[in-house]
N, C-alpha and C positions, 0 to 999 in steps of 0.2 A: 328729330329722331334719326339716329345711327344706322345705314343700312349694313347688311353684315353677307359676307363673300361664305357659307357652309360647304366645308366640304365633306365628304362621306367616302368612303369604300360600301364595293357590294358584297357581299358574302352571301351564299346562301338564299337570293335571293332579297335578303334583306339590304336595305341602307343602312351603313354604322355611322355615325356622326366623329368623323373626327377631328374638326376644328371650325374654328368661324374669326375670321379676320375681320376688322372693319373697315368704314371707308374710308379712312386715313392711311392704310395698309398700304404697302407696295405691292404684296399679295393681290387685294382689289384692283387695285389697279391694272395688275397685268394678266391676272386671268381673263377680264371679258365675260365672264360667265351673263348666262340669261338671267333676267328677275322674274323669280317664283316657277322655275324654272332648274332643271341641270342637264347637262352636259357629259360626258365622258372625254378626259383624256387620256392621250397617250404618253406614252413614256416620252416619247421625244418630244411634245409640246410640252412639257411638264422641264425637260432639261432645258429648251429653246428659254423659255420665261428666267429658269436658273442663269442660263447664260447674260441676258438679260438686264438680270440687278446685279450679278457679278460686274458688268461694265459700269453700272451706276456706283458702287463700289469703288473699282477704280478711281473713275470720275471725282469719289468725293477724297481721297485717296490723296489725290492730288491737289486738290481743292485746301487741304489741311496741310499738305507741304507749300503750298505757295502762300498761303498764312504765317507758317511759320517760318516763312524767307523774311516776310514783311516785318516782322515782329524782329530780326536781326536788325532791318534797316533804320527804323526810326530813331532810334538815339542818334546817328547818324547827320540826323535831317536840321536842318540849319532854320533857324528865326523863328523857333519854337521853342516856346517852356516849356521846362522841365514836367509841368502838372499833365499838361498839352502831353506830352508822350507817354507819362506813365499809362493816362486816362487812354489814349490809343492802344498801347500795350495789353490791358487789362480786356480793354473789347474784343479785340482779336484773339487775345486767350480765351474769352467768353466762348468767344464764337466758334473755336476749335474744339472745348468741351461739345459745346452741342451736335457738330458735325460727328465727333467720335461715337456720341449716342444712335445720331444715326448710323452710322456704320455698322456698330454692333445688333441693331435691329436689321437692318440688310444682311447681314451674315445667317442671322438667327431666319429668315424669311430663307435666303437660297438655301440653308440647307434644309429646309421644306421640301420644296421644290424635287430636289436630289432626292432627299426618302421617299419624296413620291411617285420619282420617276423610279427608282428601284422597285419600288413596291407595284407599280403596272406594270413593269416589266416584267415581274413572277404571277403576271396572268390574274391580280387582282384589280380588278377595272375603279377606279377614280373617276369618283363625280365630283361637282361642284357646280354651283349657283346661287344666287343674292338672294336672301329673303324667304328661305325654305329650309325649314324645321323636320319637315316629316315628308320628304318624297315618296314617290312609289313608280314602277313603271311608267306609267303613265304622264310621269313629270319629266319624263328623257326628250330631249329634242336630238 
């Protein structure tokens, strides 16, 4: 069973539930949040994480331009068949498709991050924690 990263705004005294990532998330990953449990962030912990997968981002960024350095080179490459390169070709494109997916799921996660750092910033307090459907005060650490 999947654990799940819930985050909430307070309003009013109430918790609003507005999302729940799971643990495959990069979100999970980099909050840290308590289990059965939440927390409040602030706006700059919330930008800091943004900052974060933004470098991961990059990283992959890159990671798919030197793939596709690779992909120029191998026709290139000497005492290999033709099948031999196509078959290396088609991997590396594989694998550039998949890297773009995740890209666009890291893009789609920081600008999380950013709306939520906006949104604590206008004095609406941000929680989050693993595993917690229905907080109440009492569940803040």
């Amino acid at each position: 069973m999947s654990q799940y990263l819930n985050i909430f705004l307070k309003s009013d005294g109430k918790f609003i539930p507005i999302g729940d990532y799971s643990r495959s998330t990069y979100l999970y990953d980099e909050f840290h949040a308590p289990f059965e449990k939440i927390c409040e962030y602030k706006s700059e912990g919330l930008r800091d994480i943004g900052v974060r997968l933004e470098s991961r981002a990059n990283d992959t960024e890159k990671y798919i331009q030197e793939l596709e350095s690779l992909i120029t080179l191998i026709p290139k490459f000497q005492g290999q068949e033709m099948e031999e390169k196509v078959s290396a070709i088609l991997d590396y494109k594989s694998q550039i498709e998949e890297e773009k997916e995740e890209l666009k799921t890291l893009h789609s996660q920081i600008s999380v991050c950013y709306f939520l750092a906006s949104v604590a910033e206008d004095y609406v307090p941000v929680y989050a924690g693993v595993e917690i459907a229905d907080p109440t005060d009492q569940d803040v650490i």
